[in-house]
C-alpha positions in Angstrom: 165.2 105.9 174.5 168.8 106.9 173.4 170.0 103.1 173.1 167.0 102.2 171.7 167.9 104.7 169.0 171.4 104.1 169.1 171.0 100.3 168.5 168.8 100.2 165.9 170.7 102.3 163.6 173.5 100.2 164.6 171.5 96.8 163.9 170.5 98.0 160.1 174.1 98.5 159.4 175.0 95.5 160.7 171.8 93.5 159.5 172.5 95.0 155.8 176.2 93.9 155.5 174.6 90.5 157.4 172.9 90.4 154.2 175.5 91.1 151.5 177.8 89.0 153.6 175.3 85.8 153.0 174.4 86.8 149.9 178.2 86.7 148.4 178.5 84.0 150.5 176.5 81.8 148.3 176.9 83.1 145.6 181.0 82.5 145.5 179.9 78.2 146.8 177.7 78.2 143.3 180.9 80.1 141.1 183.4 77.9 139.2 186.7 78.0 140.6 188.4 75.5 138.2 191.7 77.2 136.9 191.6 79.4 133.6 194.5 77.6 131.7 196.0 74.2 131.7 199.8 73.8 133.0 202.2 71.8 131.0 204.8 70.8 133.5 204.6 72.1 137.4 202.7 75.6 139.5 206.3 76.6 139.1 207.9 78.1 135.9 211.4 78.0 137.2 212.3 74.5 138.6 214.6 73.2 140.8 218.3 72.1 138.9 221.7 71.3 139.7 224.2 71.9 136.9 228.6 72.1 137.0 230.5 74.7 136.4 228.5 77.0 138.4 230.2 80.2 139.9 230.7 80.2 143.8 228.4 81.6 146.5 230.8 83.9 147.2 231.3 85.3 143.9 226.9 85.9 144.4 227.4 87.4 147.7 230.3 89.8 146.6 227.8 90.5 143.6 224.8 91.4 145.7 225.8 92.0 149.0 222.5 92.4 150.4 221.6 88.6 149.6 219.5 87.5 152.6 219.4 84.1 150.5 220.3 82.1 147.4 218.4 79.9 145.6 219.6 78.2 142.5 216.8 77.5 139.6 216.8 76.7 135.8 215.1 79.6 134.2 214.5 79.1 130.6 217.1 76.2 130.2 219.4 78.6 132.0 220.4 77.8 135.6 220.1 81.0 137.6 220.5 81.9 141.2 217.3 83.9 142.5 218.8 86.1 145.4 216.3 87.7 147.9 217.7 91.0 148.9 214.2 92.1 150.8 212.7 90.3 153.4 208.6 90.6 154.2 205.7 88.5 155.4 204.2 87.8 152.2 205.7 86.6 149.5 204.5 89.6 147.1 206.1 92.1 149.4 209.4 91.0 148.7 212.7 91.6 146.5 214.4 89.6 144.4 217.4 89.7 142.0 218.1 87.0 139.3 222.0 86.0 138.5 223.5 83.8 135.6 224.8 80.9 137.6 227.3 80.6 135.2 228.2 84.1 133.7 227.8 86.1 136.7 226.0 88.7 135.4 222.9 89.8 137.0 219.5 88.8 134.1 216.5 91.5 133.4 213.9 89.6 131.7 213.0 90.9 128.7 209.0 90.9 126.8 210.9 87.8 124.8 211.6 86.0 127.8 208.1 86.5 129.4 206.8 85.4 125.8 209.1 81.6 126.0 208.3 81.6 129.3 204.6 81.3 128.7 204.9 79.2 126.1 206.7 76.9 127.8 204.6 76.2 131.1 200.7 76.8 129.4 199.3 74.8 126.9 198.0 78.0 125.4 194.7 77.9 122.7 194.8 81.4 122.1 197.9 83.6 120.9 199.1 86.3 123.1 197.5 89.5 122.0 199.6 92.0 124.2 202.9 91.9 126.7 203.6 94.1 128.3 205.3 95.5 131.9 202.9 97.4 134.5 203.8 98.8 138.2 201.9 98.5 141.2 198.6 98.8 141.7 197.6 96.2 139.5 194.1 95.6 138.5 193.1 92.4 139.3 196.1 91.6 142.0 195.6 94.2 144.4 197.7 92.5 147.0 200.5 92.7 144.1 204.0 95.0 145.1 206.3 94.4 142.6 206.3 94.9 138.9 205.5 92.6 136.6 204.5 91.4 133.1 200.9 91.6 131.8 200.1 89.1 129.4 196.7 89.1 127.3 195.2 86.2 125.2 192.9 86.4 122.6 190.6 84.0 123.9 187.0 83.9 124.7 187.6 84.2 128.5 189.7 86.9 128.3 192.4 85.1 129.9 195.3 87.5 131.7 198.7 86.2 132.9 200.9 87.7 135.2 204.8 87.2 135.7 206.7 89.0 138.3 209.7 90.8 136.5 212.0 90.5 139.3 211.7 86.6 139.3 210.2 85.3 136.5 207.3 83.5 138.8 204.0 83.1 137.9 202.0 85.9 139.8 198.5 84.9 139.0 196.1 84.4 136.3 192.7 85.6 135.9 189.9 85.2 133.3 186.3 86.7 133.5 184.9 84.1 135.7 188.0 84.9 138.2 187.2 88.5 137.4 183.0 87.8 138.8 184.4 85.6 141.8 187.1 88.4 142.9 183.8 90.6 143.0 181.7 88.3 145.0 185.3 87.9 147.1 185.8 91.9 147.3 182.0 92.4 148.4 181.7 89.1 151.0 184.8 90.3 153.0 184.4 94.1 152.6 187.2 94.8 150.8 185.5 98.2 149.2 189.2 99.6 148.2 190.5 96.7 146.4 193.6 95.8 148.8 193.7 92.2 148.3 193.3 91.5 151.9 191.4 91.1 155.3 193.2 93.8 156.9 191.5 97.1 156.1 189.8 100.0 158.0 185.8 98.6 156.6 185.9 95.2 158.5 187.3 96.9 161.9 184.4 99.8 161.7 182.1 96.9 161.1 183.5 95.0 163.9 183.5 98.3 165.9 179.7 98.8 165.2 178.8 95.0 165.8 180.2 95.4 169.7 178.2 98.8 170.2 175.5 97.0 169.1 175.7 94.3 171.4 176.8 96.8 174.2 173.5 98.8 173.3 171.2 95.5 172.9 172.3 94.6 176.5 171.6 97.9 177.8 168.5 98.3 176.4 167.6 94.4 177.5 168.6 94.9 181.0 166.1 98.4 181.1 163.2 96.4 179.4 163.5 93.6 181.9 163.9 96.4 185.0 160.6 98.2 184.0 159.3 94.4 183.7 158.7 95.5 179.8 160.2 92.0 178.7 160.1 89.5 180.8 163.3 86.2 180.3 161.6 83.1 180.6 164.4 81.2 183.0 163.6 84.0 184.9 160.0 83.1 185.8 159.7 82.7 189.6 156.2 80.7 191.4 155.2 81.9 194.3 152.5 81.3 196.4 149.6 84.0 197.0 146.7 83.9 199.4 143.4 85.2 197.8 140.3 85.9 199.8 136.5 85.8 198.0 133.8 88.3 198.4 132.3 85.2 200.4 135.8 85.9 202.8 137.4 81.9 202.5 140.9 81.8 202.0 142.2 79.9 198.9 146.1 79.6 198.1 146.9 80.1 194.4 150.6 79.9 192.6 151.4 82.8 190.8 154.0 83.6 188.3 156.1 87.0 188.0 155.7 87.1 184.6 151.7 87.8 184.4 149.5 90.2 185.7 147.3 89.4 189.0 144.1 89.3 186.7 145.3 86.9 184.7 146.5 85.0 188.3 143.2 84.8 189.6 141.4 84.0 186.0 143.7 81.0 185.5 142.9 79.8 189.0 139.0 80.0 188.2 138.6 82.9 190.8 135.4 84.7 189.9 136.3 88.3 188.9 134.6 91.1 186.7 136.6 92.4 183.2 135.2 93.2 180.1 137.8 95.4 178.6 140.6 92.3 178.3 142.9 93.7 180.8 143.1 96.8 179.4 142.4 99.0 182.9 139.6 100.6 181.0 136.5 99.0 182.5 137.5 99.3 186.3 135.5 96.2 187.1 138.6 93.9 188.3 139.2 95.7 191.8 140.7 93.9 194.2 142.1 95.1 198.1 145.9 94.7 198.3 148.4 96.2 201.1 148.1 99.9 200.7 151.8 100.2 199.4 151.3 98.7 195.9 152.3 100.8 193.0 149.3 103.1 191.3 149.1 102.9 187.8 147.6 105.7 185.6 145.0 103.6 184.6 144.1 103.3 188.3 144.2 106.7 189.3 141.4 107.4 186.7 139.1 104.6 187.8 139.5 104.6 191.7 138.8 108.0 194.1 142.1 108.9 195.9 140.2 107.3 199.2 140.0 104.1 197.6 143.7 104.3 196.7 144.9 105.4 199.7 142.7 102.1 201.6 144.7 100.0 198.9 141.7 99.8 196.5 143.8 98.2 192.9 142.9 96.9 189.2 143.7 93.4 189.3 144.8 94.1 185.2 147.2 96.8 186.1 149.2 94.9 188.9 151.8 92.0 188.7 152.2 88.9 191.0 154.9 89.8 193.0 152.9 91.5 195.9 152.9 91.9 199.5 150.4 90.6 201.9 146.7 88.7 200.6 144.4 89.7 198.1 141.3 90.2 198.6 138.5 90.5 196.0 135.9 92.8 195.8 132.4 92.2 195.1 131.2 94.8 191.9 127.8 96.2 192.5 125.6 95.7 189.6 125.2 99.3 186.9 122.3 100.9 187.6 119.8 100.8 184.8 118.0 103.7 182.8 115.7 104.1 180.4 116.7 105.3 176.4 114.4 106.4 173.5 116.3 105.8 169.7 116.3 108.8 168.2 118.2 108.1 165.1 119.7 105.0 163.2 122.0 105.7 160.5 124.7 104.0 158.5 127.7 105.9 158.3 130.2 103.2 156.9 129.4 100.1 154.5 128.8 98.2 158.2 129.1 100.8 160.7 126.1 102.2 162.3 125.4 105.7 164.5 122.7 105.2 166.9 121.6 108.0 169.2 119.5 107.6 172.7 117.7 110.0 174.4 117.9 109.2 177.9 114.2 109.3 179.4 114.8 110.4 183.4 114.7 113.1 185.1 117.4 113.2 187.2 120.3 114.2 184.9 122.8 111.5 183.4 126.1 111.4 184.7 128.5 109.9 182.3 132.4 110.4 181.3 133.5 110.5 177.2 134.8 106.9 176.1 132.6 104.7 178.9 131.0 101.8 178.0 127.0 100.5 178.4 125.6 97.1 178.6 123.1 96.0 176.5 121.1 92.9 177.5 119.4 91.4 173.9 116.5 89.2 175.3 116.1 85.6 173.9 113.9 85.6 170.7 114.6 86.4 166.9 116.4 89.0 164.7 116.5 90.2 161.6 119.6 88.6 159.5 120.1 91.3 157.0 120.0 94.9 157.3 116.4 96.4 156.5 117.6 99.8 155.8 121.4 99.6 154.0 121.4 102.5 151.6 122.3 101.7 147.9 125.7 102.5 147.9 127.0 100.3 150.7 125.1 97.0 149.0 128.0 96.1 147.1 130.1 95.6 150.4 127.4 92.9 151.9 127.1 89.6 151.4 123.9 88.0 150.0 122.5 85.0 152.3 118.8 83.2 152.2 117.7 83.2 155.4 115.6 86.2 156.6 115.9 85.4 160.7 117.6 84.2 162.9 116.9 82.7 166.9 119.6 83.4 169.7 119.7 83.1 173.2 119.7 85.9 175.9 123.1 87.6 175.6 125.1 90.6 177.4 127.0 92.7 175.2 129.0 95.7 175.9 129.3 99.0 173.1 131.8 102.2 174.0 130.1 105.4 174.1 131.0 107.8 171.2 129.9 111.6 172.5 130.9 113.7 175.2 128.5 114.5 178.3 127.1 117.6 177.3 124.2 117.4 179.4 121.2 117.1 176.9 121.3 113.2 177.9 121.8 112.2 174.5 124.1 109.3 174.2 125.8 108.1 170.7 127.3 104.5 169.8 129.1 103.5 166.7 128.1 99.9 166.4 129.4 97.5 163.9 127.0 94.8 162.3 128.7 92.0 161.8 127.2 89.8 158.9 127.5 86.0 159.0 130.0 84.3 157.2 128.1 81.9 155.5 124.4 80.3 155.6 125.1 78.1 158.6 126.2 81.1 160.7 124.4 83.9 162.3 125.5 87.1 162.2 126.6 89.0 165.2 123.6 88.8 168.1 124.1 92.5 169.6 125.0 94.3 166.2 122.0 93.0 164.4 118.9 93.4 167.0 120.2 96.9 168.0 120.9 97.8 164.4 117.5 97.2 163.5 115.8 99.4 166.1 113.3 101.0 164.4 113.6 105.0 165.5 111.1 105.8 168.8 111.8 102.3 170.6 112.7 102.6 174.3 114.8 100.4 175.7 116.4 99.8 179.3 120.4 100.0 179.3 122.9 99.7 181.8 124.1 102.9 183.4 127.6 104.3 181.7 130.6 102.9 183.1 134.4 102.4 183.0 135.9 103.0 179.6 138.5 105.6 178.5 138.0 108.8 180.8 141.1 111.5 180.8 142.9 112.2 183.5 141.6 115.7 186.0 145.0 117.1 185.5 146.6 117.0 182.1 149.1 119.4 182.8 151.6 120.0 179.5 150.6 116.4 178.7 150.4 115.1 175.0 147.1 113.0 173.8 147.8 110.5 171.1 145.0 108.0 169.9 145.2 104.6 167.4 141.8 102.8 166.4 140.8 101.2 163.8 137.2 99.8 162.9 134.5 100.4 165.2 136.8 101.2 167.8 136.5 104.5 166.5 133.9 105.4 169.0 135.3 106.0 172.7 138.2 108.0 170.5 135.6 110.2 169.3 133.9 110.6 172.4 137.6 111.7 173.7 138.2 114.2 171.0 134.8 115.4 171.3 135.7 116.1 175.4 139.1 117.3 174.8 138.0 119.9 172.1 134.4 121.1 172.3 134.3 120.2 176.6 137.2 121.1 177.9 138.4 123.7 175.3 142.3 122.1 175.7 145.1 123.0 173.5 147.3 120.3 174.2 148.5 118.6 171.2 146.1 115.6 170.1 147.3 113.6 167.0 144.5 110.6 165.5 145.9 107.4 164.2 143.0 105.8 162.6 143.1 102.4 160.2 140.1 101.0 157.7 140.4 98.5 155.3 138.7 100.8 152.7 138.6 104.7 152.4 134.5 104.4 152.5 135.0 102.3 156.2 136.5 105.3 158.0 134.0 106.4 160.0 133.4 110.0 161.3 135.9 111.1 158.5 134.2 114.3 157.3 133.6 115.0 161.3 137.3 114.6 162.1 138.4 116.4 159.2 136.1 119.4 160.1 137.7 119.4 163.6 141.1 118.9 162.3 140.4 122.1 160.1 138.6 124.1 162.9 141.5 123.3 165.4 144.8 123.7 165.1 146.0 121.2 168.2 144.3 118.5 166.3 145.9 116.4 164.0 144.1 113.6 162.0 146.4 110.1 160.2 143.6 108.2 158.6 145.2 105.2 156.6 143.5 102.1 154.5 144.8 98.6 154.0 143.6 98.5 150.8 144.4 100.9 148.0 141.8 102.3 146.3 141.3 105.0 143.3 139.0 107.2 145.2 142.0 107.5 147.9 144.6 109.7 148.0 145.9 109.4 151.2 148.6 106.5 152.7 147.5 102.8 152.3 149.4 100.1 154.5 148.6 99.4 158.7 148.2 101.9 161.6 151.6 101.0 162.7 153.3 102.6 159.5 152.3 106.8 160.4 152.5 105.2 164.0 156.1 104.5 164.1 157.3 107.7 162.2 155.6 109.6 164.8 157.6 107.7 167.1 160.4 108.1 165.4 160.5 111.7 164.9 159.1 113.1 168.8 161.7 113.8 171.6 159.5 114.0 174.5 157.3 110.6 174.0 157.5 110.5 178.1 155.2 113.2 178.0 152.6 111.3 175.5 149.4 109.5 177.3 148.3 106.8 174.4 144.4 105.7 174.3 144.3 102.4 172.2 141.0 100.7 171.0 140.6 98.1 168.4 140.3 94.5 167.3 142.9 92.4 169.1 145.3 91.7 166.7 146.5 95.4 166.0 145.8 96.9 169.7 148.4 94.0 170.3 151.2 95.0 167.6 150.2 98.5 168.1 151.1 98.0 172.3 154.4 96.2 171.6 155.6 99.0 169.1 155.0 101.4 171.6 156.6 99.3 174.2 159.9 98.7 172.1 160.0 102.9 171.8 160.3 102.4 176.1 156.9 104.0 176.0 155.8 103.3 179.7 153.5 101.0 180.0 151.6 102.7 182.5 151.1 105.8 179.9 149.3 103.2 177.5 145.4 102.4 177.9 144.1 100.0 176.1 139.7 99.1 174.9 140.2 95.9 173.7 137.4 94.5 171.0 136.2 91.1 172.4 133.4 88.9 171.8 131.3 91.0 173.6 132.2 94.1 171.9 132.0 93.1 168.2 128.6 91.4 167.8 
């Protein structure tokens, strides 16, 4: 957790100056960098020249006795020794003194000098509008140390030339295009205080922060891969695993480390149960392994501690790297009951609430957020809803045909209430319209949303599913759905609250693509009102005027949550949605080092949405 944290602060200041850094980049390749004026004769305004009469080298060094070294130019038409008196790296750092080579006498240039001096090396369109002498720091030559002259032109670029004083060399000149490109220059390597250069205290912090980063990504990789969080691909290992069928013949498959047993055995055309996508929710993948394999959570809620301790495992909750065979388990068919429909309601634009009234005598035994199988016999349907109230028509699509045929099918719908024992069981069930007139709609959605109220119909004993944990202890409950997958969250919250009475802390991330498809919303609001421990985060995708609250994905309240708890260790997380965002939802969680053995996830999957 802390070099998760740690690095990603790190990685936005590193990713943002990333940005400026590309950003100046190109912009300074698409600047012109012609120079501002013309030159008439050389880069040089004092040339090289040799003359008679000169006075001696000696005469210079008894003159300036610091000389480190004499150079002899014409300056003006003058020739003039140009004696350095202070060495240093850079040219701008150091001294200089000008003699007459001639006269002896040392020369201070005057503002008439710097003017003939001009004139004589530019071909100038524009008269000089001021002259005049400035100390360091200078304005647009930062890297500048000694004094010099400041000449301004009158011209449209607002050209500016600079002349040392100590030398009469040119120093540098600049015109507003110079003037953006310096900018672009000052911003591309940092240089936030103007020094002119590349050594500053900005570029080592940055450099500082780019190897924590890096320190901090490798940490954090190396913990991933060690939980087996992230998996590198040259890592992947084959290995050979013996797998015994419920018919006991022995069949050798090749596994890879990287995936989990279930999906093993699936890829190897192994017949074995799962309806829940791997999710550990639906305890239908059991397989017998050496007793010593690791427990997940997900396992200790579907599996009696004898089973466990006899090496009873979810095939979805364990990896290939195992010791000893597998053997798979045969699953005993659900027992089937009889259910009267004693209500069928909308209570979304496509969201329905059906209620059942089981009809034995013995009572039924069933935990909050299982599922039920519902076998739809072959025959016809209804296409179209026969009772959508007025105000969710605008939401369905219009199509012509009035029927439609299908086959028998299995489907598989998450209960949404608690046990309470009055053997009333509630579904949230999602009809799914066809997409266009060559389509059917969705088989399970549409033949049980059309019940009419009094039918009795046999179902599939509860099963699998969501169920909490016996001992909670000072856990924390934490749910994201969106859509129908509403419904086993519901049924938790109804357990949690009006069952078992808990106080534990239990925050609801719910997402809808429209404020009128959150279902249960005045019933969760009530709660959220009523109870103190219960926290409800409804969000939309789409904004809306009748909507107050946030509009964006799940993940948005999700991650601040994350963001802003210190104890996510103690957190259990109950996911259940359509594919797509139980998958982003998983790897957010996962990049926070959320165990994943703390995460459950009720995958939507064919069987589930239709």
């Amino acid at each position: 957790m802390f070099w998760r944290i740690i690095h990603k602060y790190l990685a936005l200041i590193v990713f943002s100056q990333l940005m400026v850094w590309l950003a100046t980049g190109f912009l300074l390749g698409q600047a012109e960098h012609s120079k501002p004026l013309s030159r008439i004769a050389s880069d040089a305004i004092a040339g090289s020249v040799l003359t008679p009469n000169l006075i001696s080298v000696e005469n210079v060094l008894i003159r300036s006795p610091n000389a480190l070294s004499i150079e002899l130019l014409s300056l003006l038409g003058n020739p003039t020794y140009k004696v350095m008196t202070h060495y240093a790296r850079h040219a701008n750092e150091r001294e200089y003194e000008l003699i007459d080579a001639i006269k002896g006498n040392k020369i201070e240039l005057t503002a008439n000098d710097i003017r003939d001096l001009v004139n004589n090396q530019f071909r100038l369109t524009s008269p000089i509008q001021d002259l005049r002498r400035v100390d360091p720091p200078i304005e647009h030559l930062p890297k500048e140390q000694q004094s010099v002259w400041h000449v301004r032109l009158s011209d449209r670029e607002t050209t500016h030339i600079y002349v040392r004083a100590s030398t009469g060399e040119l120093a540098g000149v600049v015109d507003s295009n110079r003037e953006w490109t310096n900018l672009l220059m000052l911003l591309h390597f940092m240089d936030y205080q103007n020094t002119g250069s590349f050594n500053h205290w900005w570029i080592k912090a940055l450099a500082l922060l780019t190897v924590l980063m890096s320190i901090s990504g490798i940490t954090w990789l190396v913990s991933l891969v060690k939980n087996k969080q992230v998996f590198i691909g040259w890592w992947y290992r084959k290995q050979d695993l013996v797998v015994r069928d419920q018919q006991g013949y022995l069949q050798n498959v090749v596994a890879k480390d990287n995936e989990s047993l279930l999906d093993c055995l699936q890829h190897n055309a192994l017949s074995i149960g799962s309806v829940c996508g791997g999710g550990g929710t639906c305890g239908q993948c059991i397989v017998r392994l050496d007793p010593s394999a690791a427990i997940s959570v997900a396992e200790r809620y579907r599996l009696s501690q004898d089973r466990l301790l006899s090496g009873y495992r979810l095939a979805c909750q364990q990896n290939t790297d195992l010791k000893g065979n597998v053997q798979l388990v045969e699953s005993p068919n659900p027992k089937t009951v009889s259910c009267e429909l004693l209500s069928n309601t909308f209570i979304t634009p496509f969201i329905k609430e059906l209620r059942f009234k089981y009809q034995g005598s013995v009572p039924l035994d069933f935990k909050p957020g299982s599922f039920v199988q519902f076998t739809i016999k072959e025959g016809q349907s209804l296409a179209f809803p026969k009772d959508l109230p007025r105000r969710y028509q605008p939401y369905w699509p219009r199509f012509e045909s009035a029927t439609f045929s299908h086959p028998t099918t299995v489907r598989h719908y998450s209960v949404a209430n608690r046990n309470d024992g009055s053997g009333v069981i509630t579904f949230n069930i999602k009809m799914q319209p066809a997409q266009s007139n060559n389509q059917r709609p969705g088989i399970g959605s549409f033949h049980l949303g059309n019940l009419n109220v009094g039918t009795v119909i046999d179902i599939a004993a509860p099963q699998g599913g969501f169920n909490i944990p016996e001992d909670l202890g000072a856990r924390e409950i934490v749910l994201i759905g969106g859509g129908s997958g509403i419904a086993p969250l519901k049924a938790l919250i109804d357990e949690l609250i009006f069952g078992l009475h808990s106080t534990l802390p239990i925050t609801l991330f719910y997402g809808a693509k429209h404020p009128a498809e959150l279902a249960n919303y005045c019933w969760l609001k009530a709660v959220e009102t009523q109870h103190s421990n219960f926290t409800y985060q409804p969000i939309v995708s789409n904004a809306s005027s009748i909507w107050c609250g946030p509009v964006g994905r799940v993940q948005i309240p999700l991650a601040v949550f994350l963001d802003t708890h210190r104890d996510l260790h103690r957190c259990l997380f109950f996911l259940c949605g359509p594919p797509a965002m139980m998958n982003d939802v998983t790897q957010l969680l996962l990049r926070y080092s959320v165990n994943e053995n703390a995460i459950q996830i009720d995958s939507f999957s064919p069987f589930t949405t239709t």
